[in-house]
py3Dmol code that shows the C-alpha trace and the ligand (Angstrom):
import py3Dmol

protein = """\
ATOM      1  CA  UNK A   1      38.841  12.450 -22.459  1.00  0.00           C
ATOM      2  CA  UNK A   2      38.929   8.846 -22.870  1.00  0.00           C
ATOM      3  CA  UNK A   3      36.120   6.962 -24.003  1.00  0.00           C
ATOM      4  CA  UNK A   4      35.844   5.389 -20.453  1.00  0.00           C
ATOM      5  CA  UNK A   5      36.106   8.759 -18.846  1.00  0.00           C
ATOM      6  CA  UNK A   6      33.112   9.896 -20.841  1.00  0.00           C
ATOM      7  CA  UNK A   7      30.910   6.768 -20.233  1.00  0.00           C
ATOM      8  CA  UNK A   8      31.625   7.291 -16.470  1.00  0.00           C
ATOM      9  CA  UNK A   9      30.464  10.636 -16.390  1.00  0.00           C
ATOM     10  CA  UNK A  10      27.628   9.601 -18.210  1.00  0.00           C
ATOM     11  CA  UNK A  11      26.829   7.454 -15.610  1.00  0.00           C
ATOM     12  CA  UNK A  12      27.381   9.578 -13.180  1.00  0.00           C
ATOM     13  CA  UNK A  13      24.884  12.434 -14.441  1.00  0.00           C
ATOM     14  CA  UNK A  14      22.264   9.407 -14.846  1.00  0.00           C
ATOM     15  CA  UNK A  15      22.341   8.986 -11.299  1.00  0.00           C
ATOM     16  CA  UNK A  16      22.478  12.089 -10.243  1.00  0.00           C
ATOM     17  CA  UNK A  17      18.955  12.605 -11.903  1.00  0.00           C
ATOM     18  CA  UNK A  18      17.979   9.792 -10.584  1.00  0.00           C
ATOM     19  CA  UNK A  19      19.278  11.006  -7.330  1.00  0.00           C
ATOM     20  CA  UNK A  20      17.339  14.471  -7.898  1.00  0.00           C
ATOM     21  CA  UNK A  21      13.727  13.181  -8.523  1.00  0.00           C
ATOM     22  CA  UNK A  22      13.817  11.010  -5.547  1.00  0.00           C
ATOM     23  CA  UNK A  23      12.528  13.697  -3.220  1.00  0.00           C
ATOM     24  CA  UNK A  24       9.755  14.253  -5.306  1.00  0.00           C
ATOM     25  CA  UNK A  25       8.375  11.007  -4.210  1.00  0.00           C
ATOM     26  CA  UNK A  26      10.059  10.443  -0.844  1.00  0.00           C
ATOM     27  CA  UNK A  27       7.098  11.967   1.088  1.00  0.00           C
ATOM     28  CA  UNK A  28       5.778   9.239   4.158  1.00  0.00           C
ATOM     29  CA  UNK A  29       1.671  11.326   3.843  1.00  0.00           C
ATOM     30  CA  UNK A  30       1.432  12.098   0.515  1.00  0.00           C
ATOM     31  CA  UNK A  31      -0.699  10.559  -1.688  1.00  0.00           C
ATOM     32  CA  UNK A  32       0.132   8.869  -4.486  1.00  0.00           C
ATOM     33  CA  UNK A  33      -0.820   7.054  -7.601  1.00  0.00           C
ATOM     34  CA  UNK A  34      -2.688   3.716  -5.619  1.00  0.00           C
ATOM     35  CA  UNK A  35      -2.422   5.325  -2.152  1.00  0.00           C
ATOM     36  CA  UNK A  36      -6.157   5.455  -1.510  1.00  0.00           C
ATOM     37  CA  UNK A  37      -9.041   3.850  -2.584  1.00  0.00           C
ATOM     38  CA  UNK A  38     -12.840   5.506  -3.909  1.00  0.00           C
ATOM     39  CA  UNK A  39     -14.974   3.496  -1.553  1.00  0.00           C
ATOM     40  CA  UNK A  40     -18.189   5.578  -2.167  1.00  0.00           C
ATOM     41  CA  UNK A  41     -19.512   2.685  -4.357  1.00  0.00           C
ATOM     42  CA  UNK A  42     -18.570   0.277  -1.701  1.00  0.00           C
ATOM     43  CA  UNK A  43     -21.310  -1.056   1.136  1.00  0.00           C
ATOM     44  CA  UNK A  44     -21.307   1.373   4.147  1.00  0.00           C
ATOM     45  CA  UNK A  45     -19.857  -0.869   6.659  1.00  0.00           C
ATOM     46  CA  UNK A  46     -16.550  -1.771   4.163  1.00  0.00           C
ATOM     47  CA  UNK A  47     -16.651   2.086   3.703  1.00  0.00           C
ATOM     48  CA  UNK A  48     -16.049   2.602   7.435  1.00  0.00           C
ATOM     49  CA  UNK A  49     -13.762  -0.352   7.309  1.00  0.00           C
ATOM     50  CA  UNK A  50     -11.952   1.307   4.841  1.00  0.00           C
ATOM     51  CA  UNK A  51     -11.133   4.049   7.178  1.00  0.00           C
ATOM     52  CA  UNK A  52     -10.068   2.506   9.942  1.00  0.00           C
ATOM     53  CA  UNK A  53      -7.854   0.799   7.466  1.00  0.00           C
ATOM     54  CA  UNK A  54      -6.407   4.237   5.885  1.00  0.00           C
ATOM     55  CA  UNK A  55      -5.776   5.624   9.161  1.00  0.00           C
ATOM     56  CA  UNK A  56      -4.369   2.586  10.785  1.00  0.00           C
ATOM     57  CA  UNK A  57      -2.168   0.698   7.625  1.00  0.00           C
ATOM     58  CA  UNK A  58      -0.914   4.086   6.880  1.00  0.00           C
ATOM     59  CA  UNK A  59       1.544   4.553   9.841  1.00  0.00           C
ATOM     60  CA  UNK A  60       4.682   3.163   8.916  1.00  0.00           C
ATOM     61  CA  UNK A  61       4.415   3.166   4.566  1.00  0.00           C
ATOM     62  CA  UNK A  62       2.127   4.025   2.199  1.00  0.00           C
ATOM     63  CA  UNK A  63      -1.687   2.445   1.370  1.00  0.00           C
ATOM     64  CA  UNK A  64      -0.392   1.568  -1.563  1.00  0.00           C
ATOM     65  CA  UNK A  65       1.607  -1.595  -0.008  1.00  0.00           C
ATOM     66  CA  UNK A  66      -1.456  -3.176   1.111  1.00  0.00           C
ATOM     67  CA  UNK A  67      -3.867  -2.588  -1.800  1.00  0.00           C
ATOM     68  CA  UNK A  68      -1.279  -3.243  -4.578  1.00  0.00           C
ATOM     69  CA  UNK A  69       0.186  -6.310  -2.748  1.00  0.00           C
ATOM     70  CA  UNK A  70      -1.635  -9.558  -5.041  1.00  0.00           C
ATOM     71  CA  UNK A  71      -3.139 -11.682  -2.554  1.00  0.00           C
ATOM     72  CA  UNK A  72      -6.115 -13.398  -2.780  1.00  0.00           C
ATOM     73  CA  UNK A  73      -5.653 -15.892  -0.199  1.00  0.00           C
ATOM     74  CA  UNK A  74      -7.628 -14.631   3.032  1.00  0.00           C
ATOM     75  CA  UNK A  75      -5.494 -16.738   4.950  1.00  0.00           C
ATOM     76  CA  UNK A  76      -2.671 -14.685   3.932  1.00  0.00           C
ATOM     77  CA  UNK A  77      -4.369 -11.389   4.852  1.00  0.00           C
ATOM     78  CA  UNK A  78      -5.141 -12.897   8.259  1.00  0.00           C
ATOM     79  CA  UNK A  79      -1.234 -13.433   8.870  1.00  0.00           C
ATOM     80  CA  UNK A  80      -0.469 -10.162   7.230  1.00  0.00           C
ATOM     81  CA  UNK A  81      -2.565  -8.088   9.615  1.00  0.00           C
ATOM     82  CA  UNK A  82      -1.839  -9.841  12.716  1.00  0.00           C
ATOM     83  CA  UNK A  83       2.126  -9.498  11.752  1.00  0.00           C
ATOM     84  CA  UNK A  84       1.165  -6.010  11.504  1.00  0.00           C
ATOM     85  CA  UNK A  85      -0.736  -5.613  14.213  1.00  0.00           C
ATOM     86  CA  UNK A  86       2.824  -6.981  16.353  1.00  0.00           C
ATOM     87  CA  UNK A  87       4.795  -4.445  15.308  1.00  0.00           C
ATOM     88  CA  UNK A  88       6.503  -1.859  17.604  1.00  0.00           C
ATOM     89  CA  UNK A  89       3.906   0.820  18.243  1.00  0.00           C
ATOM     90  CA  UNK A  90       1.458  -0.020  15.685  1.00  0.00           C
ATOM     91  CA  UNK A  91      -1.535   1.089  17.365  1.00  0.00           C
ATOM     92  CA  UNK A  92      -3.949  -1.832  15.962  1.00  0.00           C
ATOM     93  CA  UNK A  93      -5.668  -3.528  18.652  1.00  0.00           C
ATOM     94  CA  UNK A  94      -7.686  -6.704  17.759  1.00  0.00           C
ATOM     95  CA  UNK A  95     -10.840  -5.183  17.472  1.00  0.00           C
ATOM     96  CA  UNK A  96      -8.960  -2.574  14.540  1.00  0.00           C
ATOM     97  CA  UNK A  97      -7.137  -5.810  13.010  1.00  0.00           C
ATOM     98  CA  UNK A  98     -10.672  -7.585  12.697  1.00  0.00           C
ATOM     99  CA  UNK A  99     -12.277  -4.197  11.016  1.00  0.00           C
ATOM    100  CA  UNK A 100      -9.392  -3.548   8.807  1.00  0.00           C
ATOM    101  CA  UNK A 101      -9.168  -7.694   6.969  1.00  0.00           C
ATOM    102  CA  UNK A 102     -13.037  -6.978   6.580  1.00  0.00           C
ATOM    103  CA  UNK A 103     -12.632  -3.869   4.040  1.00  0.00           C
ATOM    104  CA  UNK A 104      -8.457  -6.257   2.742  1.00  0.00           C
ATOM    105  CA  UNK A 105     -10.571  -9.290   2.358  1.00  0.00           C
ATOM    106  CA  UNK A 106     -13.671  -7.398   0.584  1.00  0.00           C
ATOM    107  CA  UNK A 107     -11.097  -4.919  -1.636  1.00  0.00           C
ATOM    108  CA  UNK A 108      -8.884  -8.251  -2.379  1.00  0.00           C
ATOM    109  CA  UNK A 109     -11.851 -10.812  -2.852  1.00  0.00           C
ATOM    110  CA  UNK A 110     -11.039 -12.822  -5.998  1.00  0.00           C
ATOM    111  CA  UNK A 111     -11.598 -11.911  -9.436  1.00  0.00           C
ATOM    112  CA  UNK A 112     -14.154 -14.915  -9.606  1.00  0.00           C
ATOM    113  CA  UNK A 113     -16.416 -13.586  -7.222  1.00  0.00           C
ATOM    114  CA  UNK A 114     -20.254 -13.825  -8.170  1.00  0.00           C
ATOM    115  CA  UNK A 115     -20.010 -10.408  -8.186  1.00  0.00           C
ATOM    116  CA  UNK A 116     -17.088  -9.807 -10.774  1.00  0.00           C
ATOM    117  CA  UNK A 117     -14.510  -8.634  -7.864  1.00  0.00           C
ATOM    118  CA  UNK A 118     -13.582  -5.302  -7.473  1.00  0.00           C
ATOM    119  CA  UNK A 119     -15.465  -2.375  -8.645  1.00  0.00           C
TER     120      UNK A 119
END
"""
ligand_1 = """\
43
HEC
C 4.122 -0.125 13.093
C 4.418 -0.022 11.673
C 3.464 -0.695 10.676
C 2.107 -0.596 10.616
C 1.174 0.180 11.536
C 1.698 -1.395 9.482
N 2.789 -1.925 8.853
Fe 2.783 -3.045 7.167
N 4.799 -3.127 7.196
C 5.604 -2.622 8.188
C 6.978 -3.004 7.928
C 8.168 -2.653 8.829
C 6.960 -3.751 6.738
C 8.142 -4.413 6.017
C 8.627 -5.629 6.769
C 7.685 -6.778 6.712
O 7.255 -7.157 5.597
O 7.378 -7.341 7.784
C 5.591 -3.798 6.288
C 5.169 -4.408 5.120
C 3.853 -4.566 4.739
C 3.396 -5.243 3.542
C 4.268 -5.740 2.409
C 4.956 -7.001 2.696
C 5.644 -7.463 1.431
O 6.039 -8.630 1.431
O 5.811 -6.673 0.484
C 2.056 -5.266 3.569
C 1.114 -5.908 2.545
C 1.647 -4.574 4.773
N 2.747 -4.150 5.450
C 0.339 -4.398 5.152
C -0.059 -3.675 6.264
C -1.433 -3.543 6.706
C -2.629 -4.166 6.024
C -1.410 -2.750 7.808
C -2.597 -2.355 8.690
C -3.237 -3.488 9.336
C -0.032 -2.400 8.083
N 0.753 -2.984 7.123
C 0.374 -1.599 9.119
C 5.193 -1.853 9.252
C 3.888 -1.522 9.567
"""
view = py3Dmol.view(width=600, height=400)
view.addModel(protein, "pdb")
view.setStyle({"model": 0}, {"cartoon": {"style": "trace"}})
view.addModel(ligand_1, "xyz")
view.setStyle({"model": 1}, {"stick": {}})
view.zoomTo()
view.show()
C-alpha cells in the first residue's frame, strides 16, 4: 500500500466514526447537555413563562438554540421571536410570543444586572 493509500483509508475510518456517533445525538426530543433550564429558583411567573417557552421553542430544534444563542440585546429577542412566531406552522400566537421573550429576556438579562444576571 502506498503511503497515500494508507492516509486515505485513514481518513476514511475517521469519518466513518464520525459518521457512527452521529445517531447518538441526532434525536429532535431528547434532551441534551443545555436543552432545558432549572427554573425552580426562578420567580413563579418566569417559571410558567419558561414553560410555555419549552413547549413552544421546542418544535422545530432543540432549547438549546435559544438559551445558548449570546444575546443580550432585547431588541434582538423581540425580532427573534416574532421571526419565529412567522414560521410555517409554528403554533405561537402573540399572546405565546409575549409570554415566551418574558422568561428569553429574564434568562438572557445582562450580566450587569443589579442582580448579578443569571442564577
Ligand atoms: C416552526 C418552526 C420553529 C419554531 C416553532 C421555532 N423556531 Fe427557531 N428556528 C427555526 C428555524 C427554521 C431556524 C433556522 C433558520 C433561521 O434562523 O431563521 C431557527 C433558528 C432559531 C435560532 C438560531 C438563529 C441563529 O442565528 O443561530 C434561535 C435563537 C431560535 N430559532 C429561537 C427560537 C425561539 C425563541 C422559539 C420560540 C419562540 C423558536 N425558535 C421556535 C424554526 C422554528
Amino acid at each position: 500500500m502506498t503511503t497515500d493509500a494508507r492516509s486515505l483509508r485513514a481518513l476514511l475510518l475517521a469519518s466513518a466514526v464520525v459518521l457512527a456517533a452521529l445517531p447518538a445525538c441526532a434525536g429532535a426530543n431528547e434532551a441534551r447537555h443545555g436543552d432545558s433550564v432549572d427554573v425552580s429558583k426562578y420567580p413563579p411567573e418566569i417559571q410558567s413563562a419558561y414553560r410555555v417557552f419549552a413547549r413552544r421553542c421546542s418544535r422545530c430544534h432543540t432549547l438549546a438554540r435559544p438559551l445558548n444563542a449570546h444575546i443580550e440585546d432585547p431588541q434582538h429577542w423581540i425580532r427573534y421571536v416574532h421571526r419565529m412566531r412567522l414560521q410555517p406552522g409554528s403554533g405561537i400566537d402573540h399572546t405565546n410570543a409575549d409570554v415566551i421573550l418574558r422568561f428569553l429576556l429574564y434568562y438572557h438579562r445582562p450580566k450587569t444586572a443589579p442582580d448579578g444576571g443569571k442564577p
